[in-house]
N, C-alpha and C positions, 0 to 999 in steps of 0.2 A: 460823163454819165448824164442822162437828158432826166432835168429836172422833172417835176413829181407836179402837172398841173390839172385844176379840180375845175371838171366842167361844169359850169352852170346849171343848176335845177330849173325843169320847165313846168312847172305845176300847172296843173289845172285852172282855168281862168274860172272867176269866182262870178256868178251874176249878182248886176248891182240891188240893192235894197228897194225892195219897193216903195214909194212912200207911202203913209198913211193916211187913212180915207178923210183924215181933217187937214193936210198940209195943202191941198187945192182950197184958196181962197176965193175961187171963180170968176173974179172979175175982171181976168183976161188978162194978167200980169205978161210981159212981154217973155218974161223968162219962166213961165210956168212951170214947177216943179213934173208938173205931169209931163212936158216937154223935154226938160231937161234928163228924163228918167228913159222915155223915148229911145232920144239920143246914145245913154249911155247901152244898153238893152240890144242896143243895131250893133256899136262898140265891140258889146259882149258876145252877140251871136258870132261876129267875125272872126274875133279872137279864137270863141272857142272851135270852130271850122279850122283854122290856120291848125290849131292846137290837136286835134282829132288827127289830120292828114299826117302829123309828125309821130302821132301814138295809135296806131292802126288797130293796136293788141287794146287799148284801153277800152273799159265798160262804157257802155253809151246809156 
């Protein structure tokens, strides 16, 4: 009898947090929170693209 196996949930990919209008200290920090937020935002777009394509039926 073929075992009882439980497929993965694919949730919805979650956009990252924005930071807050005082966490930019301005002085050109190499790793600037506003950069770092950038980054994760392109992340998110991608993710949620892959994520769309797999859920055709899903609310946009």
């Amino acid at each position: 009898m073929p075992e009882f196996v439980a497929l993965p949930s694919d949730p919805r990919p979650l956009p990252p947090e924005e930071p807050g209008p005082n966490e930019c200290c301005g002085s050109g920090c190499p790793l600037c929170v506003l950069d770092l937020y950038s980054e994760e935002l392109q992340r998110y777009r991608a993710a949620l693209a892959a994520w769309r394509l797999r859920h055709p039926d899903a609310d946009h």
